[in-house]
N, C-alpha and C positions, 0 to 999 in steps of 0.2 A: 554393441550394447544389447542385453538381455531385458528380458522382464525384471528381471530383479536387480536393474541398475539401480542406483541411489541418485538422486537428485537432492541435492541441500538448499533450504529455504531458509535461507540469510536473514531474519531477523529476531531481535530480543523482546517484540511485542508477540505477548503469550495470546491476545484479542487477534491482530495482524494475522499470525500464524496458525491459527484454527481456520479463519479465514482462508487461508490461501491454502488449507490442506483441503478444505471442500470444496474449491474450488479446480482441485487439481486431481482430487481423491480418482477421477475414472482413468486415470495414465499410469502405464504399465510400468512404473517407477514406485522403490521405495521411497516414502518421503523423509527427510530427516531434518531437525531440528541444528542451531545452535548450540543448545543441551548435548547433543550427541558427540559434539568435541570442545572436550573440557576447556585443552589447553589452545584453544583459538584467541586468537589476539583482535581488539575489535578496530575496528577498521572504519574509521573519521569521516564523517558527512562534509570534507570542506567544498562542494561543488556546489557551482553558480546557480544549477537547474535543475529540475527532477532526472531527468536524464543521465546529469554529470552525478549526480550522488547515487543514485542506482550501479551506475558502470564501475565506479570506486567500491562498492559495497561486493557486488558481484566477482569482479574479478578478485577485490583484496580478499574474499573468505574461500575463493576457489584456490588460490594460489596452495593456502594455507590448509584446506580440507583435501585438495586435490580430487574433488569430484566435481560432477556438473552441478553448477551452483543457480540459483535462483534470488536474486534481489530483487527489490523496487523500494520506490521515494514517493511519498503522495505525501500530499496536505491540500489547506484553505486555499484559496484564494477569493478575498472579501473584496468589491469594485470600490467601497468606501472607504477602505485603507490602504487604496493603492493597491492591491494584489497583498497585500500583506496576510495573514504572515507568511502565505508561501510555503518557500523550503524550511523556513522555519517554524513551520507549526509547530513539530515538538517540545519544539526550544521556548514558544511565543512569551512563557510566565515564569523563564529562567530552565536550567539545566537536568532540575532533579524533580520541577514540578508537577504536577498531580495530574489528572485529566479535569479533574473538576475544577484545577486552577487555572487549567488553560482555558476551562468556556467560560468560567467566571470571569476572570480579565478581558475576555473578546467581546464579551455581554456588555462590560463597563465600557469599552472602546464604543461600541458602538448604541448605548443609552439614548444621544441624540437624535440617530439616523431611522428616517420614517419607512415603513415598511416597503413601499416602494422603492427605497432604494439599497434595499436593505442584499441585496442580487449576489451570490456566491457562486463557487464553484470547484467541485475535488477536483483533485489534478493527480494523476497515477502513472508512475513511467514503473516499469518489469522490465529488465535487463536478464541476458541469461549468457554465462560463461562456462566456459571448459575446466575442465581441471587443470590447466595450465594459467588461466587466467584469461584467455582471449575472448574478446566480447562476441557471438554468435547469432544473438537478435534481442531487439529493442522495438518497445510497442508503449503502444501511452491508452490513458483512455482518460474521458472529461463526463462530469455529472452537473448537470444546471442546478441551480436551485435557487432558493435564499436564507438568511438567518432569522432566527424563530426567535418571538423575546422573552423566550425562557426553556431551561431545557425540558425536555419533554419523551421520557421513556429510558427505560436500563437495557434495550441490547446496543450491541455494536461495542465500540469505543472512540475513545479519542474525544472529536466533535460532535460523533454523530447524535445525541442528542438537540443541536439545535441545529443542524441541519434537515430542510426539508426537501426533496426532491422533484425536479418541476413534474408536474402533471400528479403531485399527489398532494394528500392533505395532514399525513405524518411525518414525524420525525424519524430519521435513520434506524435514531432509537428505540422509537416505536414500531417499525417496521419488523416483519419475521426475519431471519436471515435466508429465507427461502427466495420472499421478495427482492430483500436489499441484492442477494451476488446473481439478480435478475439483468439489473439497473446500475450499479453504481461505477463508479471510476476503477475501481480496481477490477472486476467483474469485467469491464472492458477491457483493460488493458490484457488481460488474460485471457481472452480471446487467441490473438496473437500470437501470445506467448506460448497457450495450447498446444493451438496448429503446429508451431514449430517443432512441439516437443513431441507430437504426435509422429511427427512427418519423421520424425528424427530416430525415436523409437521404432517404425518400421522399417525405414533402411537398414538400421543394424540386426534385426531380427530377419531380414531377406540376405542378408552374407551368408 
């Protein structure tokens, strides 16, 4: 592997994927989009855990781009709805809904629940495969927090308007992105994922 290998960052969240390009921006990799191949076929979240849908995403879009691929899976997880919605945060207000529809509906869900117990938490799994498809390392990363009763600021996406992060007194959304990929779940999980891709790039540049 050269400096000017390509790594593909598997997802169709345009939020997500700026995200993880800053995140990743100092590694001797080109980075590329989904965008970058047209005719990629997209490849089904049916796994139980962040983990398992990460691994299906990573391997299904490497097989298909044939380069080192980068996936991951994160969402909610709310203690008042059980963990929910989980792996299915995206899904939480139907299949094609909005972001606003999803914290609008999660807002309704939990109208009753008193701030106290109001306790959340992102959940972020980064998987990274070969361009054969082989899964090569998995890293998770977790952000405490709780849910705010009403959203609160325009960066980030997704949730991150009514999520707050423990030890602070903003929302995601209010947060810099300076801050938030200081602190957050994916930020963590990307650690990891880093390292390895660091470690990885300089073996092949030592051949």
């Amino acid at each position: 592997m050269n400096s000017q290998h390509s790594l593909l960052i598997a997802t169709g969240n345009k939020g997500k994927l700026q995200e993880l390009r800053q995140l990743l921006t100092d590694l001797p990799l080109v980075l590329l989009g989904l965008g970058d191949f047209p005719a990629i076929q997209h490849v089904a979240e049916t796994g139980a855990t962040f983990v398992e849908n990460a691994s299906l995403k990573a391997s299904g879009y490497a097989r298909q781009a044939k380069v080192l691929t980068l996936a991951d899976d994160s969402g909610l997880e709310v203690d008042a709805l059980g963990g929910a919605p989980g792996v299915r945060s995206a899904r939480f207000a139907g299949e094609t809904a909005s972001d606003e529809a999803r914290v609008d509906k999660l807002l309704t869900e939990l109208s009753n629940v008193e701030g106290a117990e109001r306790l959340a938490r992102f959940v972020c799994a980064v998987v990274i495969a070969d361009g054969k498809g082989a899964i090569l390392n998995i890293s998770t990363g977790v952000c405490e927090g709780h849910i705010a009763v009403a959203a609160r600021g325009k960066q980030g996406f997704g949730y991150d308007p009514i999520f707050i992060p423990e030890g602070h007194q903003s929302s995601f959304g209010e947060l810099t992105p300076e801050i938030k990929n200081q602190i957050s779940h994916r930020a963590r999980a990307l650690k990891g994922a880093y390292r390895f891709l660091l470690a990885l790039t300089a073996a092949s540049a030592a051949r």
